[in-house]
C-alpha positions as CSV (number, residue, x, y, z in Angstrom):
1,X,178.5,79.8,108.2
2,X,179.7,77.0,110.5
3,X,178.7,77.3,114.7
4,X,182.6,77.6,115.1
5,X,182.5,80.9,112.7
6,X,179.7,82.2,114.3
7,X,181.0,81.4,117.8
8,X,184.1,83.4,117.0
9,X,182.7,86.2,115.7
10,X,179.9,86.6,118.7
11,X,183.3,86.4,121.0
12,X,185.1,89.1,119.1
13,X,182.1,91.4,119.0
14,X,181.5,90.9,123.3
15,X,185.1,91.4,124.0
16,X,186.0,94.1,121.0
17,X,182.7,95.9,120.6
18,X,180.5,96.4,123.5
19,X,182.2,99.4,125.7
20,X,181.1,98.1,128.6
21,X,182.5,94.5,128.8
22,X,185.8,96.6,127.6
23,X,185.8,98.2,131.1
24,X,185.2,95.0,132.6
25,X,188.0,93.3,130.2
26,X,185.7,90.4,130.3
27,X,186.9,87.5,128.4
28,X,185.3,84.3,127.1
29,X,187.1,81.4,128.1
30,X,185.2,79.0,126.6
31,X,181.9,78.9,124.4
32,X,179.4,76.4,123.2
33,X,175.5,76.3,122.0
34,X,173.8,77.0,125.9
35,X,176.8,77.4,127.8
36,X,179.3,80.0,128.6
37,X,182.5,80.4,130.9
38,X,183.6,83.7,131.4
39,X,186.5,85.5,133.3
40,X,186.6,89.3,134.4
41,X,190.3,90.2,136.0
42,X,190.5,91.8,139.1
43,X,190.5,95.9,138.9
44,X,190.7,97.9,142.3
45,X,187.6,99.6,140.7
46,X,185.7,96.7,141.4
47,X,185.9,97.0,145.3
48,X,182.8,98.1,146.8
49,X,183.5,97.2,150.5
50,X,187.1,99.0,151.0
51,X,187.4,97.8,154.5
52,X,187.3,93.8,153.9
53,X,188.5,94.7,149.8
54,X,185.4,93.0,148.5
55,X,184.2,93.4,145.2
56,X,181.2,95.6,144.8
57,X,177.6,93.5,144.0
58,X,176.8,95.3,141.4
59,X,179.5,94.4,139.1
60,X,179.1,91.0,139.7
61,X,175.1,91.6,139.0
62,X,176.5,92.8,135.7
63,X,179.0,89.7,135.3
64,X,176.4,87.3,136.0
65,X,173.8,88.7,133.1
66,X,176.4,89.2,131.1
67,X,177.3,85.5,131.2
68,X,173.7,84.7,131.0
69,X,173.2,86.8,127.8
70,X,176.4,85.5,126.3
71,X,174.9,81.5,127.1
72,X,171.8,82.9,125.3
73,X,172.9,84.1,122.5
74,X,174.7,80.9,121.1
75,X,171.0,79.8,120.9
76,X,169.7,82.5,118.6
77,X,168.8,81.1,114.9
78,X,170.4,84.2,113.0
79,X,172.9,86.8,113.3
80,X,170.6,89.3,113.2
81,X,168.5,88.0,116.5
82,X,168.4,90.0,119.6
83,X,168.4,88.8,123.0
84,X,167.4,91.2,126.0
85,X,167.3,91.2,129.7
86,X,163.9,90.8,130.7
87,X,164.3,89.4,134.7
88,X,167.0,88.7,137.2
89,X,167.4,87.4,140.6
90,X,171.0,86.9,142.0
91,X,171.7,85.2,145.5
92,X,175.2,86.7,147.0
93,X,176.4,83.3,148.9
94,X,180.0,85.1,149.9
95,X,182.4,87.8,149.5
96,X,184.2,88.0,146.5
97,X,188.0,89.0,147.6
98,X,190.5,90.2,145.7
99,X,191.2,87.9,142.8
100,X,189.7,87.1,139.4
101,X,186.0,86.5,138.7
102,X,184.4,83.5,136.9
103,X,181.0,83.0,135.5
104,X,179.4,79.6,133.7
105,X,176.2,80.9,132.6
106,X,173.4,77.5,131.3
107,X,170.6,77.5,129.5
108,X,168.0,75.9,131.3
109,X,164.9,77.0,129.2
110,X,165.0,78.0,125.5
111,X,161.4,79.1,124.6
112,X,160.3,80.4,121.0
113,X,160.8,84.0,122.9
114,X,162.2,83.3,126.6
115,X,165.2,82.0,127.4
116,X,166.4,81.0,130.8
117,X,170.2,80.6,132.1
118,X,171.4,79.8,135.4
119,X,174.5,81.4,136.2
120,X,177.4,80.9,138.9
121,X,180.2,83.0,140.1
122,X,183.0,81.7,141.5
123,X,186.7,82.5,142.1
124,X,189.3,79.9,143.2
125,X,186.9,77.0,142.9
126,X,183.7,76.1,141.0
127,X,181.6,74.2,143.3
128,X,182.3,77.0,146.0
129,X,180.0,79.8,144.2
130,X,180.5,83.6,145.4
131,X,176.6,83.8,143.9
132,X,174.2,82.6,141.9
133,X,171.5,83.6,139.6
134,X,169.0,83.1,137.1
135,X,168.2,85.6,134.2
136,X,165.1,85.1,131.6
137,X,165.9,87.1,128.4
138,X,163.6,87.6,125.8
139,X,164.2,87.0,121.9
140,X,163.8,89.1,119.1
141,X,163.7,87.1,116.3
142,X,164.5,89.5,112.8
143,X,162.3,87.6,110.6
């Protein structure tokens, strides 16, 4: 199977098949081997600070290693590879308002079992991150 084939079906089964990115109606905007840009669409779910109508932390915790793992897993060698959440450290830099969420996840590190990614979330623009982070996930090769 081609990367583009195998690309296209790891984005079908993270939008289609894991319930919880289907809350989030995450979507994968673009995809290549160590890299990820994703986009999660504003739900008034999302707010944690009703007052200033900011989304809640933990949500975008769950963006960011959701990005991460996504940037990871275009560097497994076979379908049948796992890749798990082992550490994370996130930095909250600002608010996130009401408004889309983006994520570019990198691979920084990608070890015979560890892999690193460094993630940023941003809204309106890139270089002015809402947070940061960096996840280490560990491989589980099936052979």
């Amino acid at each position: 199977m081609e990367q583009k084939e195998i690309f296209d079906l790891l984005k079908k089964g993270i939008e289609d098949l894991m319930p919880a990115n289907k809350i989030l109606g995450l979507q994968i905007e673009e995809l290549k081997e160590g890299f990820a840009l994703i986009k999660v669409p504003f739900k008034d779910e999302f707010i944690g600070d009703f007052l200033q109508e900011r989304w809640h932390g933990g949500i975008l915790a769950s963006i960011a290693d959701t990005a991460g793992g996504i940037a990871g897993a275009t560097m497994l060698s076979a379908m049948s590879d796992r890749i798990n959440t082992v550490d994370m450290r996130i930095d909250y830099l600002h608010g996130a308002k009401k408004g889309d969420v983006k994520a570019t996840a990198k691979v920084i590190k990608n070890g015979k079992t560890i892999v690193k990614v460094d993630i940023q979330l941003f809204q309106d623009q890139e270089d002015d991150p809402i947070a940061v982070a960096r996840c280490v996930y560990s491989v589980l090769k099936s052979n």
